[in-house]
C-alpha positions in Angstrom: 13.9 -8.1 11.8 11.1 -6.2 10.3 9.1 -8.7 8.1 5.9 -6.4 8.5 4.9 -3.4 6.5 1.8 -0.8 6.0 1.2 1.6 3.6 -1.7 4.3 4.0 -3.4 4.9 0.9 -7.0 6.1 0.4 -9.9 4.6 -1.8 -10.9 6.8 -5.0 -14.2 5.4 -4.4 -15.2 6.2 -1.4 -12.1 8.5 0.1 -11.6 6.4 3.1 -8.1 5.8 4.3 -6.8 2.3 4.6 -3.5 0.5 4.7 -1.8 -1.9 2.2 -0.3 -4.4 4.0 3.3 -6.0 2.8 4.6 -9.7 4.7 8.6 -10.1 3.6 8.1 -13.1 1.7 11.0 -16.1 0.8 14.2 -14.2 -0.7 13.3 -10.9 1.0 10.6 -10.1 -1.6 7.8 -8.3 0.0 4.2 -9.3 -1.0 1.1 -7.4 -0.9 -1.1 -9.2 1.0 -4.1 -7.4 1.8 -5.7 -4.2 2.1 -7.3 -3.2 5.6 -9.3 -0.4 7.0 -7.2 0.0 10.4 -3.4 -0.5 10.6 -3.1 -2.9 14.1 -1.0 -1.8 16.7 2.0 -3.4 18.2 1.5 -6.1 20.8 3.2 -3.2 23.2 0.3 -0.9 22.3 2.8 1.4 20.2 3.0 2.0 17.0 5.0 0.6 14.0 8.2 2.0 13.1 8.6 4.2 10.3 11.0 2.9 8.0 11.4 3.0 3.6 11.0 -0.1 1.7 11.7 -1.5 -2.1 8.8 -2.9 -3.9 10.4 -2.7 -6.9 10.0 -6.8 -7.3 7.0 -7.1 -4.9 4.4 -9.4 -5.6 1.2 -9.6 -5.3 -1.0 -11.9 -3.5 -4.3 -13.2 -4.8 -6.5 -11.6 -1.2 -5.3 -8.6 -1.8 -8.0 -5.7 -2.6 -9.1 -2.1 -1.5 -11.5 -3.2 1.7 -13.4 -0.2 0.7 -14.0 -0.4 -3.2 -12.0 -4.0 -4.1 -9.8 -1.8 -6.4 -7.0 -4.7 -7.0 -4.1 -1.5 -7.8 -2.8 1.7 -6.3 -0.9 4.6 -7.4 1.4 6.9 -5.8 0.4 10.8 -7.1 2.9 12.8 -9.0 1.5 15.5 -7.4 1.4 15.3 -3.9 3.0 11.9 -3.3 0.4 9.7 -1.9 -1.1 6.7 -2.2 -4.3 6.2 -4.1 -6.6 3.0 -4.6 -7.1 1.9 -8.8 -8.3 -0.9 -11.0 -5.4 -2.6 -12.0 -6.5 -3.0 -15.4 -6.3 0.9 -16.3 -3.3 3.1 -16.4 -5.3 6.0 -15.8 -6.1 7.5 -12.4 -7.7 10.3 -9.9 -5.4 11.3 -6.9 -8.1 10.3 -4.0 -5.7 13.1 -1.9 -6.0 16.1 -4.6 -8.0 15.4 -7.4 -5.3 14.8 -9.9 -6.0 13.4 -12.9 -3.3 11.5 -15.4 -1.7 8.2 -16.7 0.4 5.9 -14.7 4.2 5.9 -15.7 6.8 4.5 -14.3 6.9 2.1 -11.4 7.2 2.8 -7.6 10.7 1.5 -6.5 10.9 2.5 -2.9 8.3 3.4 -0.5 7.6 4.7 3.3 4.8 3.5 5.8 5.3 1.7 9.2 6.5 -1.5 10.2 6.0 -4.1 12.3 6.5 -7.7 13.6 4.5 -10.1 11.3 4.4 -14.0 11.6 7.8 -15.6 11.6 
């Protein structure tokens, strides 16, 4: 079972792709865990699966930041559709991707990226 997930986002900051990392936590409730620079390969030297989860109820864990700019939120563009670092204490946002510019509504209930064996 896939209890690993990562979702490519880049910094607003400093435009620098990195990859939010979810661990499937008690209850089947992923957690964001951190944010990292390089998404690891498998121990097989392939890469993750692709696959869709829902972070609907995700938490969040207290390590997790941007490793470019410590931006503690993200965003998912109306525009294009990615992923884009932002402080969590502001609704407003600029698409790192296309330069978009608006206020956060709504709340991001399923998601793609890869996935991966994690710790059991």
């Amino acid at each position: 079972m896939d209890n690993l997930f990562f979702l490519e986002a880049k910094c607003v900051h400093t435009n620098n792709t990195f990859y939010i990392r979810f661990d499937k936590a008690a209850g089947g409730v992923w957690c964001q865990t951190y944010g990292v620079k390089f998404a690891p390969q498998s121990t097989t030297g392939t890469a993750y699966n692709k696959m869709e989860i829902d972070i609907s109820k995700s938490t969040v864990g207290p390590q997790y930041k941007c490793p470019h700019c410590g931006n503690t939120g993200y965003v998912r563009c109306g525009t294009c559709g990615k992923i884009t670092c932002k402080p969590s204490n502001t609704k407003d946002f600029t698409c790192a991707h296309c330069g978009k510019t608006g206020v956060v509504n709504g709340v991001i209930k399923g998601i793609g990226g890869s996935s991966g064996m994690g710790q059991g």
